[in-house]
N, C-alpha and C positions, 0 to 999 in steps of 0.2 A: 504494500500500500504506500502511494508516493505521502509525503510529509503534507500534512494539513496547514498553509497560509495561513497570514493573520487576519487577511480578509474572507477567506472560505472560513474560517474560526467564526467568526462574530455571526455570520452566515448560519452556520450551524449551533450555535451554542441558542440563536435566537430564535430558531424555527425547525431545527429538526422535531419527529416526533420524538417523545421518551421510550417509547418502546424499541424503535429503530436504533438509537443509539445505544440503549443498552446493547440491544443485541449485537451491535458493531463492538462494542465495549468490552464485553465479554469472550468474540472470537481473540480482541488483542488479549487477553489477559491469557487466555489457555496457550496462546503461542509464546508469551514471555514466559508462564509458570505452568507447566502441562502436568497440571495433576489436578486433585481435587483437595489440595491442601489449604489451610489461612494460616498465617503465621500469628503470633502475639509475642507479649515480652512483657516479665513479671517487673514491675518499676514501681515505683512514687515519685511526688512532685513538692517537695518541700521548698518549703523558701527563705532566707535570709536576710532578708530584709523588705518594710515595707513603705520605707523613704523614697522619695520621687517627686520631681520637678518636672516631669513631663507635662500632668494637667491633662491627660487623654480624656477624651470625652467619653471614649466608649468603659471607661476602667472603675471598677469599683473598689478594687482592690489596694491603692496606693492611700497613702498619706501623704501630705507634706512636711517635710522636714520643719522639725518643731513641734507638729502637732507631738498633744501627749501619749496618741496611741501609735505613735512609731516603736519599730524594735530593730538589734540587726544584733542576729545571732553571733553566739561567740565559737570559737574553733571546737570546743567542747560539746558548745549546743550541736552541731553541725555535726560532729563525730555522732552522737545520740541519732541522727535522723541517720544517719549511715549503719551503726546500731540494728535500729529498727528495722531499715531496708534489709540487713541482713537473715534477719530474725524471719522476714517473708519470704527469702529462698530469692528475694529481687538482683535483677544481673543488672540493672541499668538505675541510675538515681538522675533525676532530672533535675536542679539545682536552678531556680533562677531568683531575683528579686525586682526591686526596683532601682532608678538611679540613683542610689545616694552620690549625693554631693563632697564627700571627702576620704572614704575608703581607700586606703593605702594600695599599692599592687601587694605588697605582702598578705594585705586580708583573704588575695583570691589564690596565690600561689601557694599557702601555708593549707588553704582547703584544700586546694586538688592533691596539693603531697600528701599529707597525710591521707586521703579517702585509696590514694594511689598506694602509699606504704603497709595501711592496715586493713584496706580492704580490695585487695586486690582481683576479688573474682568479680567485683562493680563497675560497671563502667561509667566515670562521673562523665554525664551526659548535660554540661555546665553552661552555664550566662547566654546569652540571647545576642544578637549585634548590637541594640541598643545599649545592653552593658557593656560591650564591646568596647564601643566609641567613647560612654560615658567614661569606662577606665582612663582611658590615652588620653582623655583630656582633662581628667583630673590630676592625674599621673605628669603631665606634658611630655606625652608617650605617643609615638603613632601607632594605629591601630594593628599594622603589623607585626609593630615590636610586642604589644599589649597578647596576639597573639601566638608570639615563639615566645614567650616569658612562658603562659599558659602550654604553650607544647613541650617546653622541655620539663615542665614541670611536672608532666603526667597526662596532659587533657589530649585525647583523639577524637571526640566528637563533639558537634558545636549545636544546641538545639535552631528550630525555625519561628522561635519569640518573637513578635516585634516586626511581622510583613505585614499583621491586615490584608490589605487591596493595595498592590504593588503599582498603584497610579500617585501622584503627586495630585492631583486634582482630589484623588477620595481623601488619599494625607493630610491635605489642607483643610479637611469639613471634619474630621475625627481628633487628630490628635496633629495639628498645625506644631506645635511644639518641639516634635519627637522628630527621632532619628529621620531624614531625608530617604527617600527611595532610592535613590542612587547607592547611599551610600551603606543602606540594608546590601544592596546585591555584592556592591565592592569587599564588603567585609566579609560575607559567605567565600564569594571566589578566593581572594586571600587566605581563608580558613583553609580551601582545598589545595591551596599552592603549598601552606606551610608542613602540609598531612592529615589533614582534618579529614573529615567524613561530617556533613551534616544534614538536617531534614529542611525540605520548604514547606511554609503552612502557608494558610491562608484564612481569615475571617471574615467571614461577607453575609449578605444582610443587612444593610446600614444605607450607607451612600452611595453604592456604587450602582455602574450600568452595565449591560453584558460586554460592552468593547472593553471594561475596569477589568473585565475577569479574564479576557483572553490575553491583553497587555499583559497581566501579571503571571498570567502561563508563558507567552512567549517569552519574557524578562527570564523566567528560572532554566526554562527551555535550550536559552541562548548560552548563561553558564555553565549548563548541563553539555552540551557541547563540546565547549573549550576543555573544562574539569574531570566532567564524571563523578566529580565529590557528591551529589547527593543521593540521599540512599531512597528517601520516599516522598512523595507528597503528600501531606496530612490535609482537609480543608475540615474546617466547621464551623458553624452557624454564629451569629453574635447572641449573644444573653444582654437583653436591654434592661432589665431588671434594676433598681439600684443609681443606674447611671445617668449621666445628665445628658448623654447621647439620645438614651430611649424614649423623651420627652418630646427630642424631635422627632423620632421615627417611627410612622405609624403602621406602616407593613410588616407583617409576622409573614417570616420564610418559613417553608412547609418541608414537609420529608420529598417531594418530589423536585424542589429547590435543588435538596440535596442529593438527591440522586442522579440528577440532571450535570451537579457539576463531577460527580464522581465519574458517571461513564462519558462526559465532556475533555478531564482529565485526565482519565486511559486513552482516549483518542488521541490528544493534542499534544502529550507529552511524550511522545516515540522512544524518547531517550531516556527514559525514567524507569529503571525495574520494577518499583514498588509506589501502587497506591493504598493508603491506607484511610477506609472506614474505623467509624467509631460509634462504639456503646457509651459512651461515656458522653460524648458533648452531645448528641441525637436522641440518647433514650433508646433502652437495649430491642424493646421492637423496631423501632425504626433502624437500628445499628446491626439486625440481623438481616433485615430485609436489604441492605443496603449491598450486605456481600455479594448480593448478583447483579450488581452494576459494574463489575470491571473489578472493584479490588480484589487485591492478593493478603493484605495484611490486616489485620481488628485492635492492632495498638497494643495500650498494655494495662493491666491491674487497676493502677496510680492509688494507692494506699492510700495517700495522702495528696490531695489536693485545693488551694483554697482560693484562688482567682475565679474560678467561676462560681465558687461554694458564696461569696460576696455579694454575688449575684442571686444569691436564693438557686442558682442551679448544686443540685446532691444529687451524684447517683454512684452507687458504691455495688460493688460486686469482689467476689474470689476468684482466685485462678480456677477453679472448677466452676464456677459461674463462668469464667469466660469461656471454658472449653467446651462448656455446654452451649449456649447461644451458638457458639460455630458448630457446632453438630447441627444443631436445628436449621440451622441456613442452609443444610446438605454437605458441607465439607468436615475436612477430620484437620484438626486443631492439634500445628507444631510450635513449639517454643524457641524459640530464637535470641539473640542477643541482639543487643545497639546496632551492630554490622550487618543483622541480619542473614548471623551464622546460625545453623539449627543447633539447637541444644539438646531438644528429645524428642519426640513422636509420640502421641496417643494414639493406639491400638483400638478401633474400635469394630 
């Protein structure tokens, strides 16, 4: 199948039916992963801080520095979430926070050494590009020194925090503030240059229009190219709950929202092994039904999560809660690491 343009994208993402696309969706997926497998990966998503000067509209989750309900974990506290992770059999711990304004580089390099030294079967799966940037410039560091400091330190993979809608137009009406689009993709690509491995997400539902959503495919598309550094693409819904975004935004996206950009995503992204649905940000019916849009992978566990939990969004499940839901989809349910190496096989 020759590569899908940005203008046959916008084309299709606006007017194909959903049926047809899945089912386009779904021949890609069998030809990248030809079996009847989903992968997952047992994790949590703890955080370290909840100081931030960004001001996102869409975020319920920050403080501003000052307020009295800020906190920023000590190497102790952070060893305990690693602790924990352990204690759930988790291969991968997701580590992000907000920008604080004066964090030393030794705050982030003393974390990863240690989670690297004591817990070595973890893959600290750490900081976002916005903390990225925010480092190097509180540091007066550039973002690629910020991330060989972080490489030699122990870190291989970089999460996909802090894309939203990969346009400058949607940027500007959500979180005007915050990290630049440009300089989200520059810092991923860097990440692969220095040995990283990282995921792309996406959040949509808010402002954007369907040209926002294929821009932001072709943008990771383009990297994906030159690199190869990414391992999946995540997308999920916004949660207006809470936020001062949601006040403006009066359309509710639906499961076929989501499903539309799931098997839009296996199409458009040629160069991407793995797409990954989710039980957790969709809701585990919708997060089962979703596997027979094109994805390959159902995410992971997340013990612990509080960014969307801010938002009144809870949904908590076990590793055998996840292996079940992919059973019910029709697939048999492997476990994998960060890299998306297999770790074991259910037998069913």
């Amino acid at each position: 199948m020759s590569r899908i343009t940005f203008e046959e994208g916008v084309e299709l993402f606006k007017n194909a039916d959903l049926f047809d696309l899945q089912k386009r969706a779904v021949e890609v997926r069998n030809e990248k992963n030809p079996s009847s497998e989903v992968t997952y990966v047992i994790d949590t998503n703890p955080n370290y801080t909840n100081a931030c000067d960004a001001d996102c509209l869409f975020c319920a989750f920050y403080r501003k520095p000052g307020d009295p309900e800020v906190y920023v974990k000590t190497l102790d506290e952070v060893r305990q979430f690693m602790v924990d992770a352990r204690s759930h059999n988790a291969t991968t711990v997701l580590l992000q926070g907000g920008l604080h304004p004066d964090l030393p580089l030794s705050y982030y390099t003393d974390i990863i050494s240690m989670c690297k030294e004591e817990f070595p079967e973890i893959v600290p799966h750490f900081f976002s590009a916005p903390e990225i940037q925010n480092v190097a410039e509180v540091c007066d560091m550039t973002d690629r020194q910020v991330l060989e400091e972080f490489y030699k330190a122990g870190q291989r993979s970089l999460p996909g925090g802090g894309a939203e809608v990969l346009t400058q137009r949607v940027r500007n009406r959500i979180s005007p503030k915050k990290q630049k689009v440009a300089k989200w993709l520059e810092i991923h690509e860097i990440s692969h240059e220095v040995g990283m491995r990282s995921t792309a997400t996406m959040m949509y539902g808010h402002r954007e229009e369907p040209e926002d959503i294929v821009e932001h495919l072709e943008a990771i598309r383009q990297i994906q190219d030159r690199t190869g550094g990414f391992t999946a693409f995540v997308p999920w819904s916004y949660k207006k709950d809470n936020t001062l975004l949601g006040k403006k935004v009066t359309r509710e996206t639906g499961p076929e929202d989501y499903y539309r950009i799931l098997a839009f995503s296996r199409l458009y992204l040629d160069n991407f092994d793995h797409i990954q649905a989710s039980w957790f940000s969709e809701g585990k019916d919708v997060g089962i039904k979703s596997l027979s849009y094109g994805a390959d992978d159902f995410g992971g566990t997340l013990f612990e999560e509080n960014v969307h939990a801010e938002t009144g969004h809870i949904n908590k499940t076990s590793v055998e809660g996840v292996k079940q839901m992919i059973q019910k989809a029709g697939f048999t349910p492997v476990q994998r690491d960060t890299f998306y190496n297999r770790v074991e096989a259910l037998s069913v």
